[in-house]
N, C-alpha and C positions, 0 to 999 in steps of 0.2 A: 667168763663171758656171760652176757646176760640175753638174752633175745626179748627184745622191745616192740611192739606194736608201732608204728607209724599213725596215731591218734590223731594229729594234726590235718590227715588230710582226711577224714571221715568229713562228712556234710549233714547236717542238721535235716533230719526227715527222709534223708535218703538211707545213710548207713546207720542213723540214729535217731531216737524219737525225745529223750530226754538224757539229761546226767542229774548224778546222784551221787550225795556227797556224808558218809558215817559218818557224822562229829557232834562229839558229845555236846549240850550245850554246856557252857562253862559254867551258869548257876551250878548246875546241875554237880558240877566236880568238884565245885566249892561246898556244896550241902553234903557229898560224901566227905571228904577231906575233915569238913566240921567233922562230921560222926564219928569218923575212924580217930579222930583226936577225944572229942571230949568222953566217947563211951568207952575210949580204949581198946578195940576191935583193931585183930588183923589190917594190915594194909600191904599188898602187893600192888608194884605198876610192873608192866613188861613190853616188851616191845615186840609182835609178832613178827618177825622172819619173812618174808616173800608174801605176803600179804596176798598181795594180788592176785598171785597164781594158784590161790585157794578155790575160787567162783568156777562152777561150772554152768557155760554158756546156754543161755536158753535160743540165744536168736543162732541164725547163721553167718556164721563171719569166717571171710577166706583174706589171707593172703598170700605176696608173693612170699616164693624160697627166700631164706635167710640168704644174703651174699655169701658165696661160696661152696655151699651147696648147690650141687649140679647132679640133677640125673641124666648119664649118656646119653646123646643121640637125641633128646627131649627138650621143646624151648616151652616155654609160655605157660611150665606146670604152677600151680597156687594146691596151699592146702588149707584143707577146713579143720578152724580152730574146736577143740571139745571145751577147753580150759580157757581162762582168762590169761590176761599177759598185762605187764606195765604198758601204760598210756593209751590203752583199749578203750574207748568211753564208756564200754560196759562192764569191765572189770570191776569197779565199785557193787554196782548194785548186784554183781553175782559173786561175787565176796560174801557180801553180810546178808542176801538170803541163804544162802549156804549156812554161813554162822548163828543166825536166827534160826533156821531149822533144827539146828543142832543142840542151843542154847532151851526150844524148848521142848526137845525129847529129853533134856537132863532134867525138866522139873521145871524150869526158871517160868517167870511171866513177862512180857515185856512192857516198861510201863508205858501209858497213855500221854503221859507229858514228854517225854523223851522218848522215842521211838532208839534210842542207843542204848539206853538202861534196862539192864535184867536182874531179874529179883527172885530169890527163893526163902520160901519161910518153911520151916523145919522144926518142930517141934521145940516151939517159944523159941527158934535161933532165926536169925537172919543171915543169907548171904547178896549183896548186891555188886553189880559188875557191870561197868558201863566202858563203852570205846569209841575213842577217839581215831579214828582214819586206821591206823597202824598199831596204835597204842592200846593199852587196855589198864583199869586200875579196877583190883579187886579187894571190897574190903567189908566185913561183917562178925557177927560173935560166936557163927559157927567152924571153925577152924579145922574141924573133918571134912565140912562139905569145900572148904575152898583148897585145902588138897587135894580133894576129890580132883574137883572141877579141872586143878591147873594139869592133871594128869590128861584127861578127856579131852582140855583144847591141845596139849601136845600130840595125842594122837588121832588127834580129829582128820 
């Protein structure tokens, strides 16, 4: 069972002020894909797991009890979320500030042209990593550091 947000009935301005949407631009995956082909560099793509429920919420957001959860004797309880959930308007963008945060305590920079692309240089090595919504493909010619790394996003 999954427990899903009710997204659809949020209202623009009231329960939300914008949406935000991680996705790499696709130049951008093609100039890696070149790289990882013609310089011969590592290439990993993965698929992150629960994505969504990685953000931690900055705004206040309550809803009602899951169906079937009942506390005795109590009508009309709602609980305030900490985390994100699927179809939240704001689980995106408390997703990848979360992973931004994280991407640059490990070193990385995040480029100027793609605000999805991260990049670390390492002594004459390169590692770069960029994501797609859900998706991530990581590929460079430092090969300790993108071991490193695939450790650090599993137990991020």
């Amino acid at each position: 069972a999954r427990l899903v947000a009710k997204g659809f009935t949020q209202t623009y301005g009231v329960d939300y002020h914008d949406t935000f949407a991680h996705v790499g631009k696709m130049n951008t995956v093609k100039v890696l894909l070149s790289l990882a082909v013609n310089l011969d560099w590592t290439l990993r793509q993965f698929d992150i797991k629960n994505a969504f429920l990685h953000g931690e919420l900055e705004e206040e957001v309550y809803m009602s009890l899951p169906p079937g959860y009942r506390v005795t004797g109590e009508t009309g309880n709602v609980c305030k979320l900490k985390k994100a959930l699927y179809e939240l308007k704001e689980s995106p963008r408390a997703r990848f500030g979360r992973f931004t945060t994280a991407m640059k305590k490990f070193g990385y920079r995040q480029a100027n042209t793609d605000h999805t692309l991260f990049i670390k240089h390492r002594v004459g090595k390169a590692t770069l990593l960029i994501i797609y919504v859900d998706d991530m493909i990581v590929t460079g010619d430092d090969t300790v550091e993108i071991e490193d790394q695939l450790i650090h996003l599993v137990f991020m």
